[in-house]
C-alpha positions as CSV (number, residue, x, y, z in Angstrom):
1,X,70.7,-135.7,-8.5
2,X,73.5,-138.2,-6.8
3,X,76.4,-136.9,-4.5
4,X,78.5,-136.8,-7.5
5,X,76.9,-134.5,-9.4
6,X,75.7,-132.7,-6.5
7,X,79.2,-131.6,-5.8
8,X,80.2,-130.6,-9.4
9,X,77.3,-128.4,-9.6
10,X,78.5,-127.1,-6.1
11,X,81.8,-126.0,-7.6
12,X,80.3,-124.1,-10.5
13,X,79.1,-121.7,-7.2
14,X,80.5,-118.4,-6.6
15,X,81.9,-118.4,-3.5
16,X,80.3,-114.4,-2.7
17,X,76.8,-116.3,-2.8
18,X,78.0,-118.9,-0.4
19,X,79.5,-117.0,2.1
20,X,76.5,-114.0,1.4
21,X,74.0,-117.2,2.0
22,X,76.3,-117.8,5.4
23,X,76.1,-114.2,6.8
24,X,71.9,-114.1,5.7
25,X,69.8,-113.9,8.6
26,X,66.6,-114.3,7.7
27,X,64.5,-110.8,9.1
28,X,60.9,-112.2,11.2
29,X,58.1,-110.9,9.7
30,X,55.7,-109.5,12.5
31,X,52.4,-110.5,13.0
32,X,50.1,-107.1,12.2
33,X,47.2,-108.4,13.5
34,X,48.9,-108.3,17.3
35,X,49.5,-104.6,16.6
36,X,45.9,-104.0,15.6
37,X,44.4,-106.2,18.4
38,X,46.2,-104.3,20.8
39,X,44.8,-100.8,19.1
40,X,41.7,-101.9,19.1
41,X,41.6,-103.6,22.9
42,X,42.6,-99.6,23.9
43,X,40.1,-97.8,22.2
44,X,37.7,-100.0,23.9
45,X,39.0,-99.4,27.6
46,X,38.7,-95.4,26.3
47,X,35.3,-95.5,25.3
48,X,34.2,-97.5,28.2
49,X,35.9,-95.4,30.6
50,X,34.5,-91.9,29.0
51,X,31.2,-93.9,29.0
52,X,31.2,-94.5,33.2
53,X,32.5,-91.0,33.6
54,X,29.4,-89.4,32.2
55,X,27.0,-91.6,34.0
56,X,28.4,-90.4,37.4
57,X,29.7,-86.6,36.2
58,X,25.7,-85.7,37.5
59,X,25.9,-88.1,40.0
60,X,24.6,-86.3,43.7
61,X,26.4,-88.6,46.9
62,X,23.8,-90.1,48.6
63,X,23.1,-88.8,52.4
64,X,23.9,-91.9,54.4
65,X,20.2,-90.8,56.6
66,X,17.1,-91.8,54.5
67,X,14.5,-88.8,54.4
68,X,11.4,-89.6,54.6
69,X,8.4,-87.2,53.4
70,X,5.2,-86.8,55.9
71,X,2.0,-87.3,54.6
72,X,0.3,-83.6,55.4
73,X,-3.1,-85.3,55.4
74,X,-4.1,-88.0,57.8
75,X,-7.8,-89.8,57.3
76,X,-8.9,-90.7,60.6
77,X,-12.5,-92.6,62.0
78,X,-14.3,-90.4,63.9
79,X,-14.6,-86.9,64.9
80,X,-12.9,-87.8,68.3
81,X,-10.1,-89.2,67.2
82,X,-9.6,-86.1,65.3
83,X,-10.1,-84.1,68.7
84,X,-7.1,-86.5,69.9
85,X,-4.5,-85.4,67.3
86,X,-5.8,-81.7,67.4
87,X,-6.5,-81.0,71.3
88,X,-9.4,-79.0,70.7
89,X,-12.7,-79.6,70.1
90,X,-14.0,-80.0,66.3
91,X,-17.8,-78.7,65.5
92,X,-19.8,-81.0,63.2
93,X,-22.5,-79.6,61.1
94,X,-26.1,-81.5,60.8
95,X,-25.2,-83.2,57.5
96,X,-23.9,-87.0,56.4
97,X,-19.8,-87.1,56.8
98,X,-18.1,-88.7,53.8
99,X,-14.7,-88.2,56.1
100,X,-12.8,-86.9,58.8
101,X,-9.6,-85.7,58.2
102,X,-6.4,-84.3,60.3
103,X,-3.8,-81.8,58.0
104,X,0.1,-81.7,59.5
105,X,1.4,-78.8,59.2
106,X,5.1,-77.9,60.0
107,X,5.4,-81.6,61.4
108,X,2.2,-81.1,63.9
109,X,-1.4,-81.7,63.4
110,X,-3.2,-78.6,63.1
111,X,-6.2,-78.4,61.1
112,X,-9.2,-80.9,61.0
113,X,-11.1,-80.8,57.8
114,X,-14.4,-82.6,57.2
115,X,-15.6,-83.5,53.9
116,X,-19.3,-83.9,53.6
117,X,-21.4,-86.4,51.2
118,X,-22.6,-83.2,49.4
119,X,-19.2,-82.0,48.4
120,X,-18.9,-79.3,50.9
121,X,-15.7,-79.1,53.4
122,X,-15.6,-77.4,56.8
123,X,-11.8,-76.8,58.6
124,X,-11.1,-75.3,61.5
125,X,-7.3,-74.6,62.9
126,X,-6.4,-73.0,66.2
127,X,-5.4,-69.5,65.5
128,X,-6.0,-67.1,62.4
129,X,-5.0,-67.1,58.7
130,X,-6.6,-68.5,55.6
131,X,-7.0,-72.2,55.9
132,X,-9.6,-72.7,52.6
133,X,-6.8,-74.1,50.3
134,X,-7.5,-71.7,48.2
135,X,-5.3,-69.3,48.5
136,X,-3.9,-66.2,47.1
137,X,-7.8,-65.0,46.0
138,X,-9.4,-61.3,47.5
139,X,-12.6,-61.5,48.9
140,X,-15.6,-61.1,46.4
141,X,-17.8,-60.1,49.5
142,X,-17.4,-59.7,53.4
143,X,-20.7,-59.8,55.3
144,X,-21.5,-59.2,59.2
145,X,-23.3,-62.7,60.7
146,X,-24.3,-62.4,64.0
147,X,-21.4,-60.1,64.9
148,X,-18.5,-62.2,62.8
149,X,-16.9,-61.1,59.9
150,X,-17.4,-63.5,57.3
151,X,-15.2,-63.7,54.2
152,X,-16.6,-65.2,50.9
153,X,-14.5,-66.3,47.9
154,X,-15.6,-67.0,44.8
155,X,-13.1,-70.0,42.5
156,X,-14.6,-71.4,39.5
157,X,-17.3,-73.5,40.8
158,X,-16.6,-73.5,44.9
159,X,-18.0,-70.6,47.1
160,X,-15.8,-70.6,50.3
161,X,-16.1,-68.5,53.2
162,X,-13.8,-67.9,55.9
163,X,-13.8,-66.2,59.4
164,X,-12.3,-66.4,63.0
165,X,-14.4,-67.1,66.1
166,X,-13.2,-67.5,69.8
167,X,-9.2,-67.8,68.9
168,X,-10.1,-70.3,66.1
169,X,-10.6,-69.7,62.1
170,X,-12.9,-71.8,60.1
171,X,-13.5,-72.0,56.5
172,X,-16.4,-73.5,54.6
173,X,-16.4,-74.8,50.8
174,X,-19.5,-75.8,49.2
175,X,-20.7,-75.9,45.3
176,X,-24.4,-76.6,46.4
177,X,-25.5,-72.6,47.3
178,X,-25.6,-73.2,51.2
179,X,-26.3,-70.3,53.4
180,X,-23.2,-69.6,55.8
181,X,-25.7,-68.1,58.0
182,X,-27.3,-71.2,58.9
183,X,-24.0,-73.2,59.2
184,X,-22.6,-70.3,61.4
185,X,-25.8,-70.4,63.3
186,X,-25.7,-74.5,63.7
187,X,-22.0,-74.5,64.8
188,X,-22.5,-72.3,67.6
């Protein structure tokens, strides 16, 4: 169209449209996709923050000292050394030694056990009580040897016997049907 025509056709205009078209603004059309990114960046923050809050609810605060657990059961070379944690003297019976060991107790070495080749065990502690490790069991018989009373217990396949002699209690374990007698008699 030329400029002549263009301004004939211009007259023909209502002047309400061109001074409506004047006053128009134009409204901005907002981006929905902020509004969902924005929805969706929260939920994550929510979930991950609910997620760390569960890990620690259970959470214990550590003690800033490290424990450390003793082992109650010390293997040691020879019967001597044994004497050295224990301070007393520690019988050995007439049979091969498979090993020679020293049992903490409370934090202090207090019983020496010896296990023998043939599966038997011997212990002795300083003092009295039941030092087997079988515990909690009534005796099945009590018999007089050489003027000590002698204790014998009866667990599944283990016959142990206990007794005290001169401020010290011993106990004996064996599965082989050894005579106590004779290991009383050998340890005196």
């Amino acid at each position: 169209m030329s400029n002549p025509k263009m301004a004939k056709a211009m007259g023909y205009i209502d002047d309400d449209l061109v001074s409506g078209a004047v006053e128009y603004k134009r409204t901005k059309k907002k981006n929905t996709w902020i509004k969902w990114g924005a929805v969706a960046a929260c939920l994550c923050l929510m979930a991950g923050a609910a997620i760390k809050l569960s890990q620690n609810r259970n959470s214990a605060i550590p003690d800033p000292e490290p424990v450390q657990v003793i082992n109650p059961m010390m293997t040691v070379a020879t019967v001597e050394e044994m004497e050295q944690y224990l301070d007393f003297d520690v019988p050995v019976l007439d049979k091969e030694v498979e090993s020679y060991v020293v049992i903490v107790l409370d934090g202090y070495p207090t019983v020496g056990q010896i296990d023998y080749a043939d599966g038997s065990e011997f212990r002795i502690q300083y003092g009295s009580g039941d030092i087997s490790g079988f515990y909690g069991s009534t005796p099945d018989e009590v018999k007089n040897v050489d003027g000590i009373k002698v204790e014998f217990y009866k667990n599944e396949d283990i016959t142990y016997a206990i007794w005290e002699e001169n401020g010290y209690t011993l106990s004996y374990s064996f599965t082989d049907g050894a005579e106590v007698e004779t290991i009383i008699q050998q340890l005196k």
